[in-house]
N, C-alpha and C positions, 0 to 999 in steps of 0.2 A: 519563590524568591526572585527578585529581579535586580538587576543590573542596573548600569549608567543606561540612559534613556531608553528606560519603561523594557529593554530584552531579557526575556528570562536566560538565567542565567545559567549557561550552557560548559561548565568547564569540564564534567564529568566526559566530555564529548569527543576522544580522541580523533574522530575520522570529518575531516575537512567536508568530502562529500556529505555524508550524513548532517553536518551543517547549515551546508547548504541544502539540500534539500527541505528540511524542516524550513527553512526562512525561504525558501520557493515558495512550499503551501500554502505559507502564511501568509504572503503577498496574492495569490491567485485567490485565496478566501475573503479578503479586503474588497480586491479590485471587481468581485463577479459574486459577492455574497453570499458565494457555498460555504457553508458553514460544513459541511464533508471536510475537506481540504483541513479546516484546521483542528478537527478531533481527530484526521490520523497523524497531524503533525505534534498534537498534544503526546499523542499515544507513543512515536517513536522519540519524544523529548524526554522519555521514564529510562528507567534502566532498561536495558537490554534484557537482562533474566526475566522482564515481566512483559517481554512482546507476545505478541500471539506466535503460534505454531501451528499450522492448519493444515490438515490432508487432504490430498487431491477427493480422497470420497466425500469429506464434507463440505468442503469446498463445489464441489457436483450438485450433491444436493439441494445448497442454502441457495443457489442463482436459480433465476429465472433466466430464461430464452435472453431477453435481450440486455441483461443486467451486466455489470462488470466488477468481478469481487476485488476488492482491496485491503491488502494484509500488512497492517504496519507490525510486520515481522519477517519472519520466514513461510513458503508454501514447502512442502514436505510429501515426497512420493510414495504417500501411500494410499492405496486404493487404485481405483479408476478416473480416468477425468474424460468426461461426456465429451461429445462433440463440439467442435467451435467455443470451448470454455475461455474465456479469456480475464486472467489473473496480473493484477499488477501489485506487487512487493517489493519489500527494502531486499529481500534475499531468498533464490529460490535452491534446493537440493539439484545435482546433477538428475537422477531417476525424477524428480518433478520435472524439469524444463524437457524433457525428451519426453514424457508422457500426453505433456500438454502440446507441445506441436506433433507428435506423430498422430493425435485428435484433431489435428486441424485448428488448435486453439492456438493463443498467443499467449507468452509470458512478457508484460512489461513494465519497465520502470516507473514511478508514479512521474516522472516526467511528461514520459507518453500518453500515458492517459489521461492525465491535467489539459494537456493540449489537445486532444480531440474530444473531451467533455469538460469546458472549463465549469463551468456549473454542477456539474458533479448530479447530473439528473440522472444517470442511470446505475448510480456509483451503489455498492451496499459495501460495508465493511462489515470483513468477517475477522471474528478472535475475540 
């Protein structure tokens, strides 16, 4: 359902950030035609009960070497997270984010990683 000029219509949405973020993506997927960007902006525009939840072990697995997972949900500390794993989500567990950097990985905001891969070329979403 959409709104006054063509916005889907977002009022389930209490968190301002969350708002914004979703209408980031969706501006970086226009301007640079990754179509990435706007299925995880679709994906965090659902109800919350239906985001993904992903564990540092499957999250390991599902990436290649130089890939960058993206979780329109939460990462969740369980398992192992490989070296240099680098995850960007809307929200990560305390045991995830210390997992992933004592690996040498990164956990970051889909900000950060929009802007060092606007194209979303080595983007995979997992959930």
């Amino acid at each position: 359902m959409c709104g006054p000029m063509g916005r889907s219509n977002r009022q389930g949405k209490s968190s301002s950030e969350l708002v914004m973020t979703i209408d980031e993506l969706r501006r970086l997927s226009r301007e640079n035609g990754a179509p990435v960007w706007r299925a995880v902006a679709d994906r965090l525009e659902g109800a919350s009960r239906n985001w993904a939840q992903v564990n540092l072990e499957h999250a390991s697995a599902s990436l290649k070497e130089a890939e960058v997972g993206v979780v329109p949900g939460r990462v969740l500390g369980n398992g192992r997270a490989r070296r240099g794993l680098k995850l960007a989500a809307y929200g990560f567990s305390s045991t995830a984010r210390q997992k992933i950097e004592a690996a040498g990985g990164n956990a970051l905001s889909f900000s950060e990683i929009a802007a060092s891969d606007p194209k979303g070329s080595k983007v995979r979403i997992l959930g």
